[in-house]
C-alpha positions in Angstrom: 87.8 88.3 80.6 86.3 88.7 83.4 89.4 87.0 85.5 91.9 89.3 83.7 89.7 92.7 84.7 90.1 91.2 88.8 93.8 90.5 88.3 94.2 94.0 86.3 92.3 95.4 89.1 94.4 93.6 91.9 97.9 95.0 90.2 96.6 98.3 90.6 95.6 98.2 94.0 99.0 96.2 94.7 101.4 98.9 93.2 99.5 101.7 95.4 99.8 99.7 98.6 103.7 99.1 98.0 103.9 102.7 97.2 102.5 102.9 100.5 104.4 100.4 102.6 107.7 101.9 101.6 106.6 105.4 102.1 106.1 104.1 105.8 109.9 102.9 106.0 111.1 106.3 105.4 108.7 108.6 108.0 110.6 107.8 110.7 114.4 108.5 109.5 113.0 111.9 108.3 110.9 112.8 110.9 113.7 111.6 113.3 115.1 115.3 113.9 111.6 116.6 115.0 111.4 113.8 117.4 115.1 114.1 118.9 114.3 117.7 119.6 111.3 117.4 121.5 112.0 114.6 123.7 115.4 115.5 123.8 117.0 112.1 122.8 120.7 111.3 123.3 122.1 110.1 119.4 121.9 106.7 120.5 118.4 106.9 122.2 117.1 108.4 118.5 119.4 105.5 117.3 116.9 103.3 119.3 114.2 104.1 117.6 115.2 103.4 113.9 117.0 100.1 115.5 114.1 98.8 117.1 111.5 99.8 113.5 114.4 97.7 111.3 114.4 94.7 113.4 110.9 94.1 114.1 110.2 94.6 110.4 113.0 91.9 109.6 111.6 89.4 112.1 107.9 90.5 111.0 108.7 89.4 107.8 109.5 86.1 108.4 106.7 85.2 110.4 104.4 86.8 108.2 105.4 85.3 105.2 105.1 81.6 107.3 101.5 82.6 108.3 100.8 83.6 105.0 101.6 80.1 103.7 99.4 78.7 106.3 96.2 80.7 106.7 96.3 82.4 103.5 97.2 86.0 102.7 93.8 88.0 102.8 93.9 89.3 106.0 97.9 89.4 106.4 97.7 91.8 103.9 94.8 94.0 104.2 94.9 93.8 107.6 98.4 94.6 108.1 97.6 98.2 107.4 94.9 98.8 109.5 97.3 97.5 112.0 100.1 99.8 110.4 97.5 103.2 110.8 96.3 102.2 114.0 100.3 102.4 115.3 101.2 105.4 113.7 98.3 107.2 115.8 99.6 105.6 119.0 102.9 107.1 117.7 101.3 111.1 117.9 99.7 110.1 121.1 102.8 109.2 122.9 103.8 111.4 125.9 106.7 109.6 126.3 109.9 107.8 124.7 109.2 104.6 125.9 105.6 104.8 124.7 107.3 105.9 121.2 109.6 103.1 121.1 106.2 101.0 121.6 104.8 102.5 118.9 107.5 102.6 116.3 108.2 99.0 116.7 104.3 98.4 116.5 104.7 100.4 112.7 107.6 97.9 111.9 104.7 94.6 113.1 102.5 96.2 110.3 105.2 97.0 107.8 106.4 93.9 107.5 103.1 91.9 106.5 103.2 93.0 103.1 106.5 92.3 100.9 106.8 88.7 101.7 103.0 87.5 101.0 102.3 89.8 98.3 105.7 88.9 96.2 104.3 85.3 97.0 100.9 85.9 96.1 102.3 87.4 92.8 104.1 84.6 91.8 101.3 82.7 92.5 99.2 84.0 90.1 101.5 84.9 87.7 103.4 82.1 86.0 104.4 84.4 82.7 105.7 87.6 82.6 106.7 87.1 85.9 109.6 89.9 85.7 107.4 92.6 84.3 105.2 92.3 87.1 107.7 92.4 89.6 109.5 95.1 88.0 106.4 97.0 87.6 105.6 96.2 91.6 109.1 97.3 92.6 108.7 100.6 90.6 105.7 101.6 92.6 107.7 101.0 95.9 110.4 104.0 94.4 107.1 105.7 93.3 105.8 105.3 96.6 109.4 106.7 98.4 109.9 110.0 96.1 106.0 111.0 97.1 106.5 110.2 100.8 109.3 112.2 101.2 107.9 115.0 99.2 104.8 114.9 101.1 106.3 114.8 104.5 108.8 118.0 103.3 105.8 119.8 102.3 104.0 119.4 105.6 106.5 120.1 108.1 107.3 123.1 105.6 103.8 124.5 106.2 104.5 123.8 110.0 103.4 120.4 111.0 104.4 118.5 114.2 105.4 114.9 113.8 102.5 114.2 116.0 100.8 115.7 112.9 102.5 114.2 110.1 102.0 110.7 111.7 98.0 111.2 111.9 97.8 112.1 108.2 99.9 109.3 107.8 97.6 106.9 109.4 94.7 107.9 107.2 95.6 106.0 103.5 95.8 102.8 105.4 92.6 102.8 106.3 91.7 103.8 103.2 93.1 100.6 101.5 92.2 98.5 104.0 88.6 97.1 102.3 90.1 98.0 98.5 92.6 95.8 99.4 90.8 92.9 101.0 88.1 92.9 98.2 90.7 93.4 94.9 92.7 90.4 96.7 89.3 88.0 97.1 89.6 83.9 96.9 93.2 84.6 95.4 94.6 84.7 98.7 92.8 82.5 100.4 94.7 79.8 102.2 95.9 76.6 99.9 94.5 73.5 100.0 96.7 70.9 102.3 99.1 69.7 99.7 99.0 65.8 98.3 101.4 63.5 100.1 103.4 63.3 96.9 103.0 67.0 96.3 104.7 67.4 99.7 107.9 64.6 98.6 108.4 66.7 95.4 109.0 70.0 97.1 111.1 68.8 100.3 112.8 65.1 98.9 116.4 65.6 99.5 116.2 69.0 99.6 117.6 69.3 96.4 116.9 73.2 95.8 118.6 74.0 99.5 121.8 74.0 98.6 120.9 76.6 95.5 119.2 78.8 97.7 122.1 78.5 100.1 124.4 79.9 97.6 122.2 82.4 96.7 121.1 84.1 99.9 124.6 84.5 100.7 125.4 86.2 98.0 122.7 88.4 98.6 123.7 89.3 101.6 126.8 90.3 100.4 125.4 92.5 97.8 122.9 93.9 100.7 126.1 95.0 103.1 127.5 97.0 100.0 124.5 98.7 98.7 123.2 99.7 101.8 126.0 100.8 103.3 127.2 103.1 100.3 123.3 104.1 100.0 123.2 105.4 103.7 126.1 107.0 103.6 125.3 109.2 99.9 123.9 112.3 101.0 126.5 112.7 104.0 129.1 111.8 101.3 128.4 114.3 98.6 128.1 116.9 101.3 131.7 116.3 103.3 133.9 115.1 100.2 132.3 116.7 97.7 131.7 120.1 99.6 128.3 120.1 97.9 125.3 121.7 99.9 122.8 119.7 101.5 120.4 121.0 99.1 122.2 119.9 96.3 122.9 116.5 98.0 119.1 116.1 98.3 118.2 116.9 94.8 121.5 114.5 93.8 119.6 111.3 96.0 116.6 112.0 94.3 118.1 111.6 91.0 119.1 108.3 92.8 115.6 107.4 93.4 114.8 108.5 89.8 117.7 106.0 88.7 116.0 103.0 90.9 112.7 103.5 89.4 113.9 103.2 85.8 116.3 100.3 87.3 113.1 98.6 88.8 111.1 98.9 85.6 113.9 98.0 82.7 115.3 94.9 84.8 111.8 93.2 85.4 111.5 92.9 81.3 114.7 91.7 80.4 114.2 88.8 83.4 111.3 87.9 80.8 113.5 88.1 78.2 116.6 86.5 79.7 117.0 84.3 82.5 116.7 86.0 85.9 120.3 85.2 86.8 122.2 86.7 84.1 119.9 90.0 84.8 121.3 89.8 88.6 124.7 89.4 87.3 125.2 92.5 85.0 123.6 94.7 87.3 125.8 93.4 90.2 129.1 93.7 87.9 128.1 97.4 86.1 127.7 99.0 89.7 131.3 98.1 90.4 133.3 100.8 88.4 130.1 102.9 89.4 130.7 103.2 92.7 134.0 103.2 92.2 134.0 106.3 89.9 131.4 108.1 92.2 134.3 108.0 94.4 136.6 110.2 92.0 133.8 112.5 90.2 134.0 115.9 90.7 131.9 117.6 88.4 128.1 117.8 89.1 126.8 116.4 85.7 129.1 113.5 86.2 128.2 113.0 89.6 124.2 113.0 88.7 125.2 110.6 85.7 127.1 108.1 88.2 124.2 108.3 90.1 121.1 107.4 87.8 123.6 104.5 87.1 123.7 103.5 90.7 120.1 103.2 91.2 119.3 101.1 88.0 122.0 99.1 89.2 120.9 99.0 92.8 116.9 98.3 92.0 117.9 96.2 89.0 118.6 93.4 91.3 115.1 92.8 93.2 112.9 91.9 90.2 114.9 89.0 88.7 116.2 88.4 92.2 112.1 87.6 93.3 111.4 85.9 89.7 114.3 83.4 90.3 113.3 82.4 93.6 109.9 81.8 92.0 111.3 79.1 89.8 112.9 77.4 93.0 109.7 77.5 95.0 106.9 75.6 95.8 103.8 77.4 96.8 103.4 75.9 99.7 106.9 77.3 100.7 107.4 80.5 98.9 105.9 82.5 101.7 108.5 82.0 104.4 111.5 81.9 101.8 110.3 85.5 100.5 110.2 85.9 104.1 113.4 84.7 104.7 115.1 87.0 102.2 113.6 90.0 103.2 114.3 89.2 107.0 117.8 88.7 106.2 118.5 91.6 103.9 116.7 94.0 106.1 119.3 92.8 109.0 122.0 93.0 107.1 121.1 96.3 106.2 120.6 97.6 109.6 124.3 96.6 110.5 125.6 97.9 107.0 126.1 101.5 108.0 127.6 101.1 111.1 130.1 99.2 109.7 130.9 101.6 106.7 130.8 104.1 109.8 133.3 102.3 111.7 135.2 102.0 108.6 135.5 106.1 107.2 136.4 106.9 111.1 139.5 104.7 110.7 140.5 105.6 106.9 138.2 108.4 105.7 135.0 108.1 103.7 136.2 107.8 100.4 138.4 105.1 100.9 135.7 103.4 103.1 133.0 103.5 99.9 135.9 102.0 97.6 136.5 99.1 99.9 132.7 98.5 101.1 132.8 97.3 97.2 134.7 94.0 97.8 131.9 92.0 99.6 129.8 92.9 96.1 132.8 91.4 94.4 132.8 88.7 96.5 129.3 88.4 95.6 130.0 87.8 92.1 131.4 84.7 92.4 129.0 82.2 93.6 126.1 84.6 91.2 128.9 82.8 88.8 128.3 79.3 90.0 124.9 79.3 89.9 125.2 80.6 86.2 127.3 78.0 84.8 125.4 75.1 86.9 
């Protein structure tokens, strides 16, 4: 009983520090303008500063999620955002851009310590129900976005700086911080070295690698369409549509609204069904979706095609995470969660530019119906790994 309170106890203070995290992803992009204005930043100088956040989080997470397998999680996690607040007040004390750019890439150091240890310590501890935990944890993460953004709208509406937004910011990290460390206890503590034979079993002939081969590429090329139709929404409604940006605001919330049912739904059928099938319908239903969203017209349809596209879109991340739990080893599934979340995060930096690249040449529209094919693409090895 007593073990079940702790791990009750540890879900909870789990889902509020991934609502957390990913409200930290999203400060920057919407505090951007602010920042552009008083420093009076070029495009590709403000650019800069989102590029710089996304790549140190991408390479943070794959060190991380290595030193996580090796010297246990405790302090990777808890301490990760101290490290997190502490940046985001060097952030409001910057007198300069180059101090900012410091900073920023600082925030991504601490932003990525949490996904890839604490989806690994989840699967550690968690050998059933594995999907309705992770759908449950990747729910909080949506939760987490939709009252960041609100917050952050509602204090630069009563007249906040940046600078000001960032300090009150910094403040729920350290908050966390000893919730955190004491909820997470012995359970992260580092593993015992691993048995010779214990180390055979997980690496002999590497006879997951090619699996996981398969898999991550099809991730990425579900990661290139998703974020590259996802970044370009708002902008999209508002120039094809002739929608106001209001409107296009509410309309990506309802988008957000469709990822946290997505998130939740998709983690119990992964209990119910195996993992892969789950990653397949939702990869194949957000075909004519997208498709579609490129011929709506009318609003209702438009906010319909939407909910759709964010089940579809969140859908994939539980059963995704539960699957590579089954291919894991715990001594390994650190750096491969890692790994995943280094790669998708990269290939979701370079997704926009290529989708803006693309509507320069043949128009938006057209651009979100072909960014499509690398999902289809996708498809097909998701396939192979079905049948095998």
């Amino acid at each position: 009983m007593r073990t079940a309170r702790s791990s009750g106890h540890l879900l909870r203070v789990t889902w509020i520090g991934h609502g957390l995290n990913d409200m930290y992803w999203f400060s920057l992009p919407v505090l951007l303008p602010m920042i552009k204005q008083e420093f009076g930043l070029s495009y590709a100088r403000a650019g800069l500063l989102v590029t710089s956040f996304t790549a140190v989080i991408a390479m943070g997470s794959l060190v991380s999620g290595y030193l996580g397998d090796h010297f246990g999680r405790r302090t990777i996690l808890s301490g990760g955002f101290v490290f997190v607040s502490l940046a985001l007040i060097l952030c409001a004390l910057s007198g300069s851009y180059w101090q900012l750019l410091v900073a920023v890439a600082l925030v991504g150091v601490g932003v990525s310590t949490f996904h890839p240890s604490m989806i690994a310590l989840l699967m550690d501890m968690f050998s059933r129900k594995r999907g309705a935990v992770l759908g449950t944890f990747t729910l909080w993460g949506w939760v987490g976005t939709a009252v960041g953004l609100a917050a952050i709208s509602y204090l630069t509406g009563r007249g906040f700086s940046w600078r000001q937004v960032y300090l009150v910011m910094a403040l729920p990290g350290l908050i966390l911080f000893p919730l955190l460390y004491r909820a997470l206890g012995p359970s992260a503590k580092r593993h015992p070295s691993p048995r010779k034979e214990e180390i055979e079993s997980v690496y002999a002939g590497g006879s997951n690698l090619p699996i996981l081969a398969v898999f991550f590429a099809a991730n990425m090329a579900i990661a290139l369409t998703f974020f590259g139709v996802t970044n370009f929404l708002p902008t999209f409604m508002v120039e094809t549509k002739a929608l106001s940006v209001q409107t296009a605001s509410y309309l990506f919330v309802i988008f957000v609204g469709g990822g946290m049912i997505g998130s939740f739904v998709s983690g119990r059928l992964s209990d119910l069904f195996p993992p892969l099938l789950v990653i397949l319908v939702a990869a194949v239903g957000v075909i004519p979706v997208i498709f579609l969203l490129t011929l709506g017209e009318r609003l209702v349809s438009l906010a319909i095609l939407l909910v759709l596209f964010g089940i579809c879109c969140a859908g994939i991340y539980p059963p995704q995470n539960a699957y590579l739990a089954d291919l894991t080893s715990i001594y390994t599934r650190g750096r491969i969660y890692g790994l995943i979340q280094c790669c998708t995060i990269l290939v979701g930096a370079f997704a926009p530019g290529i989708m803006g690249l693309m509507a320069d040449k043949i128009g938006l529209s057209l651009a979100m119906k072909l960014s499509i094919l690398p999902l289809a693409v996708a498809v097909l090895p998701l396939f192979y790994l079905k049948r095998r």
